[in-house]
C-alpha positions in Angstrom: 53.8 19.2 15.1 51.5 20.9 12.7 51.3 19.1 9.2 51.4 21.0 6.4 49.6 20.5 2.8 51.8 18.8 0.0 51.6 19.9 -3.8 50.4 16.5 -4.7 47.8 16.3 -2.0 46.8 19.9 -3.3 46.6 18.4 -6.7 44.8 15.7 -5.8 41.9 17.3 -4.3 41.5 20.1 -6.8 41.2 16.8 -9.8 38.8 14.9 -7.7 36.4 18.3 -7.5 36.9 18.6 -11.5 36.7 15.0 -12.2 34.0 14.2 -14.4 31.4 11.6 -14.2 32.6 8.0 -15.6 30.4 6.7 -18.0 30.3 3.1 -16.8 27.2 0.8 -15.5 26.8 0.8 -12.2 26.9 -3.0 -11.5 30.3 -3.4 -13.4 31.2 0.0 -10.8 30.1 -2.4 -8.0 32.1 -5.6 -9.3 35.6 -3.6 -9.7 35.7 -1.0 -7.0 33.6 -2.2 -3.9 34.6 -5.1 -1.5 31.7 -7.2 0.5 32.8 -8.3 4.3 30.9 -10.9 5.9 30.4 -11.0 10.1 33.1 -13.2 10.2 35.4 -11.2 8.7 35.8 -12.6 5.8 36.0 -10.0 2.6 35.8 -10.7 -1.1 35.1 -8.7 -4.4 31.4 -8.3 -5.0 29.8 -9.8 -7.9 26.6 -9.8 -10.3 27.1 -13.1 -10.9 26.6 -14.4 -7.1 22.7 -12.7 -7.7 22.2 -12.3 -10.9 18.7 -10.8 -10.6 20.8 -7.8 -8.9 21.6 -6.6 -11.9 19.5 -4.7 -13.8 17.9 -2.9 -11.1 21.2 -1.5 -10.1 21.8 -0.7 -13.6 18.1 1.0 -13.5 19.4 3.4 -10.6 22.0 4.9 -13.0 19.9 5.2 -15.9 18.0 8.9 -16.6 14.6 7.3 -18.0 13.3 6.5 -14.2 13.0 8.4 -11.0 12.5 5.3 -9.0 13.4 1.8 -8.5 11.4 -0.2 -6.5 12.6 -4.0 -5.6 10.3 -6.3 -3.5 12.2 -9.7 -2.3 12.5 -11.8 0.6 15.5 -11.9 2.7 18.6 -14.0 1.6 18.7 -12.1 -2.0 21.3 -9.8 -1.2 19.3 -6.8 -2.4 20.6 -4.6 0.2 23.8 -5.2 -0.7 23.5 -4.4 -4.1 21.7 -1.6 -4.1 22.8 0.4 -1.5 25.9 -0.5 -0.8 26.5 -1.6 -4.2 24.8 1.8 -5.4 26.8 4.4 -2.9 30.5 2.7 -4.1 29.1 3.6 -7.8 28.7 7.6 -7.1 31.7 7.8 -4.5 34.3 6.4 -7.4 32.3 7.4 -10.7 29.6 9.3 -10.2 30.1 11.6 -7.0 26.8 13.6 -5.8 25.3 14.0 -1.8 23.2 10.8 -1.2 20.9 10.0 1.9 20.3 6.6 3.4 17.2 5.9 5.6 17.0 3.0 7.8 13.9 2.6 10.0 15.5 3.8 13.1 18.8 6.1 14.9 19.8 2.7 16.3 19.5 0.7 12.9 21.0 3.8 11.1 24.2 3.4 13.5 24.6 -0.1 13.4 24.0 0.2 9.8 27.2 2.6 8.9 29.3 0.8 11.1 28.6 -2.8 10.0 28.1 -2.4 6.3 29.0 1.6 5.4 32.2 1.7 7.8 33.7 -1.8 6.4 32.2 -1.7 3.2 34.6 1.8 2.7 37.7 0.7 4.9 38.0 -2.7 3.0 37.7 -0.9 -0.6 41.0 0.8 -1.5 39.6 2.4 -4.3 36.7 3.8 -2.2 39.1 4.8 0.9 41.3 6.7 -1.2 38.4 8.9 -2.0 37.2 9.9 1.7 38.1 13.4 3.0 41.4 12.9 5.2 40.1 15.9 7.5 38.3 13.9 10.9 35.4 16.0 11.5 34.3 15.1 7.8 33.2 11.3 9.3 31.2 10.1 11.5 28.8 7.4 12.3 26.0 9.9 10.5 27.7 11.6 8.0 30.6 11.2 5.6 32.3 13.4 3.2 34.1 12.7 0.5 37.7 14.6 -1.6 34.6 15.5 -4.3 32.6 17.2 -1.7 29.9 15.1 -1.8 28.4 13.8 1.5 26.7 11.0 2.4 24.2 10.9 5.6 23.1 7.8 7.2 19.9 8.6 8.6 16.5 7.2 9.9 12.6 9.0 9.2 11.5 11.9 10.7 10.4 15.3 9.6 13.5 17.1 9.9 15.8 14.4 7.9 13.2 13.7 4.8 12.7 17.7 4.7 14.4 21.2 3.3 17.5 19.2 2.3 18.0 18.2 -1.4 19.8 15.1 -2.3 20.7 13.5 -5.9 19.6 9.9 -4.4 18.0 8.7 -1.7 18.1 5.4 -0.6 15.5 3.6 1.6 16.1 0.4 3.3 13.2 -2.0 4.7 10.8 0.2 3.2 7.6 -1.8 5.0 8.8 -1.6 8.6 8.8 2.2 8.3 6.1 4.4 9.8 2.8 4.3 7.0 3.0 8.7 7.9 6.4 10.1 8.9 5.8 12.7 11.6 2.5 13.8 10.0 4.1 14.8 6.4 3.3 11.8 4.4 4.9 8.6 4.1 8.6 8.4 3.3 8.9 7.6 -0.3 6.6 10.8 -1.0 9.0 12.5 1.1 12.2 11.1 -0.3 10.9 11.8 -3.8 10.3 15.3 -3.5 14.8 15.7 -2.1 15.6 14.6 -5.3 13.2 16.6 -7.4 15.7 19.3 -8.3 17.8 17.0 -9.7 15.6 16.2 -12.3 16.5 13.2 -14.2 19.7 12.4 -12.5 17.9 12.3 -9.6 17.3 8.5 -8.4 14.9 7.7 -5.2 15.3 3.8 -4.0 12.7 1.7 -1.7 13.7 -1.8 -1.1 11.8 -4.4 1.2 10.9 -7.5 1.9 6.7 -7.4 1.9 5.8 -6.7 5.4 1.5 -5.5 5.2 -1.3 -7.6 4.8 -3.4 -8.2 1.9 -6.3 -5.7 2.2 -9.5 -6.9 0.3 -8.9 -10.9 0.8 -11.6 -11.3 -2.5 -9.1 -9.6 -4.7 -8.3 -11.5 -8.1 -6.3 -10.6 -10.2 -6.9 -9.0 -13.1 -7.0 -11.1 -16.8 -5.2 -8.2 -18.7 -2.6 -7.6 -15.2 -0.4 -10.6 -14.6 2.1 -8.5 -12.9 0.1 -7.1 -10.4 0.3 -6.9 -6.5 -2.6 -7.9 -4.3 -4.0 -4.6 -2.9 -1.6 -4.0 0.2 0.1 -0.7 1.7 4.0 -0.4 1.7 6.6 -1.5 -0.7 4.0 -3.7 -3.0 1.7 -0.6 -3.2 4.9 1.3 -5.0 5.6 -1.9 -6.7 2.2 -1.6 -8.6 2.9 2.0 -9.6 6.0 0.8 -11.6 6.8 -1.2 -14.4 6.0 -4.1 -12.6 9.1 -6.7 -13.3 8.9 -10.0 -12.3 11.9 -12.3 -12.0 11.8 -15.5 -15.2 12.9 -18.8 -15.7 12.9 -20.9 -18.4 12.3 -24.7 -18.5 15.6 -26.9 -18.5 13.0 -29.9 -20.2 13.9 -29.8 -24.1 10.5 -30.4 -25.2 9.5 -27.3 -23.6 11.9 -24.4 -22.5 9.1 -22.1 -21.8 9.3 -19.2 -19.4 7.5 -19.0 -15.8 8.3 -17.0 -12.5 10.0 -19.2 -9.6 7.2 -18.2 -7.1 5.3 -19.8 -4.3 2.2 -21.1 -6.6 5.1 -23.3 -8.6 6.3 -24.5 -5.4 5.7 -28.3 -5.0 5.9 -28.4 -1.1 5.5 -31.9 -1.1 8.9 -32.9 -3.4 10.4 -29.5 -2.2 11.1 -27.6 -5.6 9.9 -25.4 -8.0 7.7 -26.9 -11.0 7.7 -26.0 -14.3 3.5 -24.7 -14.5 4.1 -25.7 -18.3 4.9 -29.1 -18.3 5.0 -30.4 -14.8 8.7 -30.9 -15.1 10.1 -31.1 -11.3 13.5 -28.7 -11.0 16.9 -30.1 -9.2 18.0 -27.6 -6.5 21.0 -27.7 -7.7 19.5 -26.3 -10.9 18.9 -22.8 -9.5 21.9 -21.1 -9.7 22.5 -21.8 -14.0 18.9 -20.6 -13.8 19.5 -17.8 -12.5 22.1 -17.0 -14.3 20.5 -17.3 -17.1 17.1 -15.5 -15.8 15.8 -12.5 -17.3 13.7 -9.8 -15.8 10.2 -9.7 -17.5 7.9 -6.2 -17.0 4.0 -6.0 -17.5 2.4 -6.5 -21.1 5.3 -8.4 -22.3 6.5 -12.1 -23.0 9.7 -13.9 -23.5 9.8 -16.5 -26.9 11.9 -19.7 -26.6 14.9 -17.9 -27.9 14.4 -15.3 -24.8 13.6 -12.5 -27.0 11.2 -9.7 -25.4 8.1 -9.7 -27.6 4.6 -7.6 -26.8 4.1 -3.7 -25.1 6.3 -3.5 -22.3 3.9 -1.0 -19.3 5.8 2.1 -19.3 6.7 4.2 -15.9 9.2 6.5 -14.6 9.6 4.3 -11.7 11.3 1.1 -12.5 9.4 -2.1 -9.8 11.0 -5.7 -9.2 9.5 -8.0 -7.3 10.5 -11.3 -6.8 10.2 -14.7 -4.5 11.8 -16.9 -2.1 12.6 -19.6 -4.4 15.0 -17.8 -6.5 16.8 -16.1 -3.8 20.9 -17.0 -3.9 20.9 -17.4 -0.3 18.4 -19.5 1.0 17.8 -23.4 0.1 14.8 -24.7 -0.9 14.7 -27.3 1.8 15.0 -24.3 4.3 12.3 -22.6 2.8 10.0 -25.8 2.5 10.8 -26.6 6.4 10.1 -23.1 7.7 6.8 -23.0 6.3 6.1 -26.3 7.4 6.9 -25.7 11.2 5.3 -22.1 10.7 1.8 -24.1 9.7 2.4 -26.5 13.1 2.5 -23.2 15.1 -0.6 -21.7 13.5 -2.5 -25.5 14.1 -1.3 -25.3 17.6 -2.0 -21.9 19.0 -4.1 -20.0 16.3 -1.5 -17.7 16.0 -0.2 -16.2 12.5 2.3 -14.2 13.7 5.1 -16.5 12.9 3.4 -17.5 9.7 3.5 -13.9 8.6 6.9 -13.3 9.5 7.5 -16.8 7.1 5.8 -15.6 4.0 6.7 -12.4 4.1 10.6 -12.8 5.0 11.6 -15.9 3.5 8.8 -16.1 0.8 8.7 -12.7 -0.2 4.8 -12.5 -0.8 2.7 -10.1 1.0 0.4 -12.3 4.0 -3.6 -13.3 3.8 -4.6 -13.2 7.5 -6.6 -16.7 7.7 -10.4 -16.9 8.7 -10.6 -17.6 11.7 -14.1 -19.7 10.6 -15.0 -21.8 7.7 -17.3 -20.3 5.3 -19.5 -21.8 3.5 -19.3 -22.8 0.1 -21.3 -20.7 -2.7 -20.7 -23.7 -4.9 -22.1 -26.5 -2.6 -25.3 -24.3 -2.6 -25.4 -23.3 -6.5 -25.3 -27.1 -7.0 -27.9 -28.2 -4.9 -30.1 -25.3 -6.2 -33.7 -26.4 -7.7 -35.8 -25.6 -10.7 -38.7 -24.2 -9.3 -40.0 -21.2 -11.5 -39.3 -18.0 -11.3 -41.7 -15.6 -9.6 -44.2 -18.2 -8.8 -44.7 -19.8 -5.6 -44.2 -23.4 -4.8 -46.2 -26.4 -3.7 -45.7 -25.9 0.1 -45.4 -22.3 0.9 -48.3 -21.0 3.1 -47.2 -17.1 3.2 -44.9 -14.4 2.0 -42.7 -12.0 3.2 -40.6 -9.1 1.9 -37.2 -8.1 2.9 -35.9 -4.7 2.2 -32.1 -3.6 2.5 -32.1 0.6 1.4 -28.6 1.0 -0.4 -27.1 4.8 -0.7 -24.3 6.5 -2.3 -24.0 6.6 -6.2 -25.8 3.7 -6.8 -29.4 4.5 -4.2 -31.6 1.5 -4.7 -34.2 -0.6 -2.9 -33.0 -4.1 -2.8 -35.9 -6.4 -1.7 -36.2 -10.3 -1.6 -39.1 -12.1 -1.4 -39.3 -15.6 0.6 -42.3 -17.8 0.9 -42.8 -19.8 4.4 -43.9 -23.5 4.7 -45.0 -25.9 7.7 -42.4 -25.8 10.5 -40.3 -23.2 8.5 -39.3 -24.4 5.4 -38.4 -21.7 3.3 -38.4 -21.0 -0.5 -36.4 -18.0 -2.0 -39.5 -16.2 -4.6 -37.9 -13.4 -6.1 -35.3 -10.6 -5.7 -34.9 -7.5 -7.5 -34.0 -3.8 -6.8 -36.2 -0.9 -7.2 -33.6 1.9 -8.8 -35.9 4.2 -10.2 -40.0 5.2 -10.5 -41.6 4.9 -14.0 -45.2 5.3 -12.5 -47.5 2.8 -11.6 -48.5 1.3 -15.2 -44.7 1.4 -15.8 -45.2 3.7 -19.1 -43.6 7.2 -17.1 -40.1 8.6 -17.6 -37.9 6.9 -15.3 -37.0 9.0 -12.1 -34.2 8.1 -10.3 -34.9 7.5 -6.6 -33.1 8.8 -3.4 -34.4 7.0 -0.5 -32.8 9.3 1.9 -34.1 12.6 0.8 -37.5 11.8 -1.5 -40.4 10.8 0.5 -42.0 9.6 -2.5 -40.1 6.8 -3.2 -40.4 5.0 -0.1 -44.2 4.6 -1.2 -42.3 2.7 -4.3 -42.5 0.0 -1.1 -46.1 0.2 -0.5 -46.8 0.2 -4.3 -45.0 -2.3 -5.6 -43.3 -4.7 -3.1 -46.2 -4.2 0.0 -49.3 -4.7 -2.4 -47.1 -7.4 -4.5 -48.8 -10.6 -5.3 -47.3 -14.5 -6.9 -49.4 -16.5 -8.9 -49.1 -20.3 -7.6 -47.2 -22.7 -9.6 -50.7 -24.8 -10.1 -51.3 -22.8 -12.7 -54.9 -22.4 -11.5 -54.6 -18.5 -11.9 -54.6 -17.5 -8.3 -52.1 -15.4 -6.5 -50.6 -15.0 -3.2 -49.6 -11.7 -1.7 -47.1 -10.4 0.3 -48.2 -10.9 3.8 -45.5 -8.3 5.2 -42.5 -6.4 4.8 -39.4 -5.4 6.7 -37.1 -2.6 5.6 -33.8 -1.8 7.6 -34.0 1.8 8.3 -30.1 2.1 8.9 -28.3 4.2 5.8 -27.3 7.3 4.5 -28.1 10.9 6.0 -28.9 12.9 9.1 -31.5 14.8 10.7 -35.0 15.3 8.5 -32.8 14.1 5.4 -32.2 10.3 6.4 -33.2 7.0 5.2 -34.1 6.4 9.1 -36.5 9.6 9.2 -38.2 8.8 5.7 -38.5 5.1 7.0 -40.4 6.8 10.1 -42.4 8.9 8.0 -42.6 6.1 5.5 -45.1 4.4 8.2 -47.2 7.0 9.7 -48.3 7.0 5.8 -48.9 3.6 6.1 -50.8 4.2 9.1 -53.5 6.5 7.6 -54.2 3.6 4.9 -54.6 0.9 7.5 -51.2 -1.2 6.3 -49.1 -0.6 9.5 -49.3 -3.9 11.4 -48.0 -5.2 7.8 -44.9 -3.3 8.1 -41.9 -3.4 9.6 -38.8 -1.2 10.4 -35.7 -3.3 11.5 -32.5 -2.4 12.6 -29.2 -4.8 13.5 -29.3 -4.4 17.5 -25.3 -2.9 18.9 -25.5 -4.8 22.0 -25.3 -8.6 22.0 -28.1 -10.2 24.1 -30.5 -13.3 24.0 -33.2 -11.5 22.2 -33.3 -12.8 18.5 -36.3 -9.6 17.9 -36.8 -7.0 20.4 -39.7 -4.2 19.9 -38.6 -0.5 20.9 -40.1 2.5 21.0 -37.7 5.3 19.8 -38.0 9.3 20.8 -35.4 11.1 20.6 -38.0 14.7 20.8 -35.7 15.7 23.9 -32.5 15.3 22.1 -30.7 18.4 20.4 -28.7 16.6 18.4 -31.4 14.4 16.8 -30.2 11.8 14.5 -34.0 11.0 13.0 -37.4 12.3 13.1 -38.3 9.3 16.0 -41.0 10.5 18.3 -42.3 7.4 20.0 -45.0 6.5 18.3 -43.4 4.1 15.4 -42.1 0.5 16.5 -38.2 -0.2 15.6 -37.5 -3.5 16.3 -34.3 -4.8 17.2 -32.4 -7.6 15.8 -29.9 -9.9 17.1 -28.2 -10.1 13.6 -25.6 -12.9 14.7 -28.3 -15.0 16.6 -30.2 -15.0 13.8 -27.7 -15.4 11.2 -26.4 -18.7 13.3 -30.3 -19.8 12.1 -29.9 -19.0 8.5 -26.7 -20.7 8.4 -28.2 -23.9 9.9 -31.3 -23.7 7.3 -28.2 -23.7 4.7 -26.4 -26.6 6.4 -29.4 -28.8 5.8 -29.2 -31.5 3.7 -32.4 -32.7 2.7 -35.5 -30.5 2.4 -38.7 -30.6 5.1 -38.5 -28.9 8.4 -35.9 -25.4 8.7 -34.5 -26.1 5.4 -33.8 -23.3 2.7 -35.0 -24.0 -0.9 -32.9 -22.0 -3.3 -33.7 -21.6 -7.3 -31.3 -22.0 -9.8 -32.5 -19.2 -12.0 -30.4 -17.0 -9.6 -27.2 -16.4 -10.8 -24.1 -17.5 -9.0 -23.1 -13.8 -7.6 -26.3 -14.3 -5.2 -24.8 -17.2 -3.4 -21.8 -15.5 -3.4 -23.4 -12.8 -1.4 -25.4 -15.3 0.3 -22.2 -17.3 1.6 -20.0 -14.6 2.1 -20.0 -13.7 5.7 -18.1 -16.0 8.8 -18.0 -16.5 11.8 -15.9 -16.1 14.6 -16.1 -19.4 16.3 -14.5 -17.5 19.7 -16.8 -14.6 19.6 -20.1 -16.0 18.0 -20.0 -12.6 15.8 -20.7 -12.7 12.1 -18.7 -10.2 10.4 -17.5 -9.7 6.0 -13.9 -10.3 5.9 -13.6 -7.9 2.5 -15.7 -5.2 1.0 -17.6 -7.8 -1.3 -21.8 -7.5 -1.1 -23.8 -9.9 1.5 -27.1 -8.2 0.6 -28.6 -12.0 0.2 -27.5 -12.9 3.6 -29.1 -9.7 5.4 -32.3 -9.8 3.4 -32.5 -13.8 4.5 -32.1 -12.4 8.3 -34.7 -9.5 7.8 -37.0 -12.2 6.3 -36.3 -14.7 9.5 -37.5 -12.0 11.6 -40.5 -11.3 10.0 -41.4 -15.4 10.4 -40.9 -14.8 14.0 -42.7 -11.6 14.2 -45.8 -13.3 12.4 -45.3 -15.9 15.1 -44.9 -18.8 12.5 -42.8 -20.6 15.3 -46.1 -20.8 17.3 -48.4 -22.1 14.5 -50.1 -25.4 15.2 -49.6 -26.8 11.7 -52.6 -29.1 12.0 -54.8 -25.9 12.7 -53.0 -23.1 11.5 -54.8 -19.6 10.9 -56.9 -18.6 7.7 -53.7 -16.7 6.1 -51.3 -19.7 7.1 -53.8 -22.1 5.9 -53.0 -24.7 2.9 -53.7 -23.2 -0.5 -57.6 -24.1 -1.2 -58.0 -23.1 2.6 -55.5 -20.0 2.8 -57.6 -16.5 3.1 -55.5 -15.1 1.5 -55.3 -16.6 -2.1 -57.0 -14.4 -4.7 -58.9 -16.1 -7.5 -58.4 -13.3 -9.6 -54.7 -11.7 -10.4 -56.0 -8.2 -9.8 -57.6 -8.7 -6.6 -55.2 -8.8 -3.2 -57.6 -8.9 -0.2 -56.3 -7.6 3.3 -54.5 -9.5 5.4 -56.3 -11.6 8.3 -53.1 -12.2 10.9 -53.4 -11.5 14.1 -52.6 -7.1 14.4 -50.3 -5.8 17.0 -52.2 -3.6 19.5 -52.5 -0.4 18.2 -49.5 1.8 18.6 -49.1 4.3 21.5 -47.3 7.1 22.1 -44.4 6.0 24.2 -41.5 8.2 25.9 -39.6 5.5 27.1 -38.2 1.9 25.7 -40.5 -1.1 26.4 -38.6 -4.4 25.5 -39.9 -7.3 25.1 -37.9 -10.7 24.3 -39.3 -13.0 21.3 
C-alpha cells in the first residue's frame, strides 16, 4: 500500500528546517532531552550533578569564544558521555548543524553507534522525534535528521578528516589514534581545519585518557606554569596549548578551606585518600562527591580565595583544556584506585615489565607515564657532599701528572669543552680544572674576541695547542713551581662533512702538531660502535679509496678507539669509592652542582652493560672523565711501578717535569709511541 504525506507531517518538517537555534546551555540541553542506558539495560535521565566536573566543558563546546575543547581524564569520569553524547543531543534538539564523530577504528566506530548513538537516540523521545522517518537516512555510519543535519560516525583516515566541512567534530580516545593520519597530519589538525568555515560556531573536540610517555624524563616544571603538562605527544600536548584548567577542591578542615587539585602527588597510598597539601588534613571517601559538587574549574595564572572567588590573570586561548585525575573521578573508588596500582607495582617487581603499570597510570590515574630506569643512577648529591676544598686550579699533594680531556661541541653554541685531571699512585685521581674555550682573544688575551668554529676554522683547533696542550698548574706548596699538561685527548666525533668537519680539522689539527714535535702528546679519540673487550684500541684510518669520504683520514694519524661503556663501568667504580687512596676520584667543591649533575647523569642497563642518557640533559663531565681514563691507560699509568716510577711520574722534588719557574714548561720525557707510519689497512691492538 503506498503511504502518502499528511498536512501535519508536511508541517512538521518544513518548522523543524525554519526552527531557530535555542538559546539554552548545553549541559541543561543534556539534563532535559537526552537519556543515558547502561549494558544492563537500565536507562535514566542524564545529569550534571552525577559528574559535576562535566559541566563547564560541555558548556565551553556551545560557547563562540573557543574553537576547541580539550579534556584529559582517566576512565570512570563519564567524559565521553558528556561530551559526545551529551554534546550531539544538544545540536539535534537545539542547535541542529552536520557533526562528525571519530573513533579510533571502523570496528569501534560501529560498536560505538550502536551501543551509545543507537540507544542513546531510541531511548530519548525528544531526540527520536527529530530523526528523518525515511530508512535510507540511518544507518550504522550515518544519520540524518527532520532539520537536515547529518551526523557521521566515523574513524581516521584521509578520506573522512578531508574535503568535507562539519560545524563540530568530535574525537573520542584521542591518544590511541595514529600520531599521522594517512600521511596528512595528525587528526586534531585535520579535524580543525572541517570546521574552519564555520568560524566561531564551529567547535572541534579531543577527549582522552593520557596514553604517551613522558618525553624528556628531567623535565620540571616551570615556577611561573603550574598548570602545565610534562612534555608528551597526544591529548596532553593539546592540553598545554589551551587554557590549561585543572580540576579544585577546597579543604572541608575549618581552620583552613584552602583550594588544591585532587591528583596523584596528594594521594596518601598508605591511608588510601587524598590529603589536603595545606594542612595535612586526611579526606573521608565518602567526602568526594559534596566535593565535587562543590569543585570549581581553575585555568593557568589564576587562584581561587577562601570564598571561591577567581582572583589573578586567567591564560587566555581559543581552545578551552581540562585535565583532571583519577581521584576525583565519579566512578571509580579510591580503594580501587589504591589496589590497582598496588598490584600493578607487584607486576613490575616481578617481571620488569611496565606495561601494566602504564596502562594503571594512564587509565585509572589519568597522568601521562615515566618509563622507569631500568638502573640506579647515581646520586649528584651524594657526590656534591663528599666534594673537598682543594683549590682551584692548583694541583694537590699527591698528583704525579696531568691530562686534558677535550669534548668539541657544535651547533649554535661551538665551543671547546676541556677538563683537566691530575693522576696519583695506583690511579687516584683529582679533578684540576674545567672550562670551555668559546672564542680567540689572542695569546696575551688583550684581542677582539673571535668566535670559534671548530668544524670549519683550522685556526682554532691550535686554541688546543696554545692554551690547553702547553697549559701548566702551579702546586698547591706554594713553592712557585708548575706542572704541565702531560697530554691531551680530543674526541674528533661532531658536526660537518667532507674537508669541513670537526673529524678532518682534528686530523689536520695533528699533522700541525707533528711538524712542532708535540704528536705523541696528543690524542684523537672516538667512542668505538662495536662492543668488544678492548677498553683503547689504536687504528689507523684511510678512507683515500672511498668516494664518499666522510673525513680527510689518510692513514697516517692514529684514532684510537674507546670502549665508552667498559670504561665508564671504571669511572663509576672510582665514584662508588668511599674513602680516598687507590682508584678513587677526588672532586672540588668549587664546582658547582650542574657538574655532578652532568657527571651523574648517565645509567646503565644492568641487562645490556650499555651506558646510555635517558633525557637530552648534558653528560659532558662524564665523557671528559672517560677521555681522561683513556689517556691514563695510554700513558700506561696501570703499568707504573710506583716505587720506581719514571722521571715525569716521579714525586714532586723528583718529577722532570716540574718547572721552577711559571713561564718555563719543558718537554715531556714519557716514553713516545713509534713514529707514525703510513698505514692502508687497520692494525688493532688490545690495551
Amino acid at each position: 500500500m503506498t503511504s502518502t504525506a499528511s498536512a501535519a507531517s508536511i508541517r512538521r518538517d518544513v518548522a523543524e528546517l525554519i526552527r531557530p537555534p535555542r538559546r539554552i546551555q548545553p549541559s541543561e540541553s543534556a539534563a532535559e532531552v537526552m537519556k543515558v542506558v547502561s549494558g544492563d539495560g537500565t536507562v535514566r535521565d542524564w545529569s550534571a550533578d552525577t559528574t559535576p566536573y562535566m559541566r563547564e566543558p560541555l558548556d565551553c563546546m556551545g560557547s563562540r569564544l573557543y574553537d576547541a575543547v580539550i579534556f584529559v581524564g582517566p576512565a570512570r569520569t563519564g567524559k565521553t558521555n558528556a561530551l559526545v553524547d551529551g554534546y550531539v543531543a544538544y545540536k539535534i534538539e537545539c542547535d541542529p548543524g552536520d557533526g562528525l564523530i571519530v573513533q579510533i577504528s571502523e570496528e569501534k566506530a560501529r560498536e560505538f553507534s550502536k551501543k551509545r548513538i543507537d540507544r542513546m537516540l531510541v531511548n530519548s523521545p525528544r531526540l527520536v522525534g527529530r530523526m528523518s522517518p525515511r530508512g535510507h537516512d540511518n544507518n550504522v555510519h550515518d544519520k540524518t535528521f527532520r532539520a537536515g543535519n547529518y551526523l557521521g560516525i566515523k574513524w581516521p583516515s584521509k578520506n573522512v578528516l578531508a574535503s568535507s566541512d562539519y560545524q563540530f567534530v568530535l574525537i573520542t580516545d584521542f591518544d590511541r589514534l595514529p600520531d599521522d593520519v594517512d600521511g596528512e597530519g595528525s587528526a586534531f589538525l585535520l579535524a580543525s581545519k572541517r570546521t574552519q568555515t564555520f568560524g566561531s560556531t564551529g567547535m572541534t573536540l579531543a577527549e582522552s585518557s593520557p596514553g604517551r610517555e613522558i618525553t624528556d624524563p628531567d623535565w620540571r616544571r616551570p615556577d611561573d606554569a603550574p598548570h602545565m603538562a610534562p612534555p608528551t605527544t597526544g591529548i596532553l600536548d593539546l592540553f598545554n596549548a589551551g587554557d590549561r584548567r585543572l580540576w579544585y577542591w577546597q579543604c572541608p578542615e575549618a581552620h583552613c578551606r584552602q583550594w588544591f587539585p585532587p591528583v596523584m602527588d596528594n594521594f596518601s597510598r598508605q591511608a588510601g585518600c587524598v590529603f589536603c597539601p595545606h594542612c595535612g588534613t586526611e579526606i573521608d571517601p565518602a567526602a568526594k562527591r559534596q566535593l565535587n559538587l562543590a569543585g570549581c574549574w581553575v585555568p593557568e595564572g589564576a587562584q581561587l580565595n577562601e570564598a571561591g572567588e577567581m582572583i589573578g590573570t586567567p591564560r587566555r586561548s581559543r581552545i578551552a583544556s581540562f585535565w583532571m585525575e583519577g581521584p576525583a573521578a565519579a566512578f571509580q573508588s579510591w580503594a580501587s584506585l589504591n589496589e590497582k596500582l598496588r598490584r600493578a607495582e607487584e607486576t613490575y617487581q616481578q617481571t620488569d615489565s611496565q606495561e601494566t603499570l602504564k596502562a594503571v597510570i594512564n587509565t585509572d590515574w589519568g597522568r601521562p607515564y615515566l618509563r622507569r630506569r631500568a638502573a640506579t643512577q647515581r646520586s649528584s648529591e651524594r657526590l656534591a657532599d663528599r666534594s673537598e676544598d682543594y683549590q682551584r686550579r692548583t694541583v694537590p699533594k699527591g698528583v704525579r701528572f696531568l691530562t686534558a680531556a677535550v669534548d668539541v661541541q657544535g651547533g649554535k653554541d661551538r665551543r671547546f669543552v676541556v677538563q683537566i685531571q691530575g693522576w696519583g699512585a695506583h690511579r687516584e685521581c683529582w679533578v684540576i680544572d674545567r672550562f670551555n674555550l668559546k672564542e680567540d682573544r689572542g695569546p696575551d688575551n688583550d684581542q677582539e674576541p673571535r668566535p670559534i668554529s671548530p668544524a670549519t676554522q683550522p685556526e682554532d683547533w691550535d686554541l688546543l695547542t696554545r692554551d690547553v696542550l702547553l697549559r701548566s698548574y702551579k702546586l698547591e706548596d706554594g713553592s712557585g713551581r708548575r706542572m704541565p699538561v702531560a697530554s691531551i685527548a680530543v674526541d674528533t666525533g661532531g658536526e660537518g662533512e667532507g674537508e669541513e668537519s670537526v673529524t678532518s680539522q682534528a686530523y689536520d689539527w695533528h699533522r700541525r702538531l707533528r711538524r712542532d714535535g708535540l704528536q705523541s702528546r696528543a690524542f684523537l679519540v672516538k667512542g668505538s660502535s662495536t662492543r668488544g673487550s678492548s677498553r683503547v684500541r689504536k687504528t689507523w684510518p684511510d678512507n683515500t679509496g672511498r668516494k664518499s669520504r666522510q673525513s680527510t683520514a689518510r692513514g697516517d694519524v692514529p684514532l684510537y678507539l674507546l670502549g665508552t661503556d667498559l670504561l665508564k663501568d671504571a669511572v663509576a667504580a672510582m665514584m662508588d669509592r668511599d674513602n680516598a687512596g687507590a682508584g678513587y676520584l677526588h672532586t672540588p667543591s668549587w664546582l658547582g652542582r650542574w657538574w655532578y649533575d652532568e657527571l651523574t647523569y648517565e645509567i646503565r642497563d644492568p641487562a645490556s652493560g650499555k651506558w646510555r642518557k635517558p633525557g637530552k640533559r648534558p653528560n659532558e663531565a662524564f665523557d671528559l672523565c672517560v677521555y681522561n681514563l683513556a689517556l691514563f691507560i695510554l700513558m700506561k699509568g696501570e703499568r707504573i711501578d710506583w716505587n720506581a716510577p719514571p722521571p715525569w711520574a716521579a714525586a714532586w722534588d723528583d718529577n722532570a717535569l716540574i718547572s721552577q719557574s711559571p713561564d718555563a714548561t719543558p718537554a715531556v720525557t714519557q716514553p713516545k709511541p713509534p713514529a707514525a707510519r703510513k698505514r692502508r689497512r687497520v692494525v688493532k691492538s688490545r690495551l
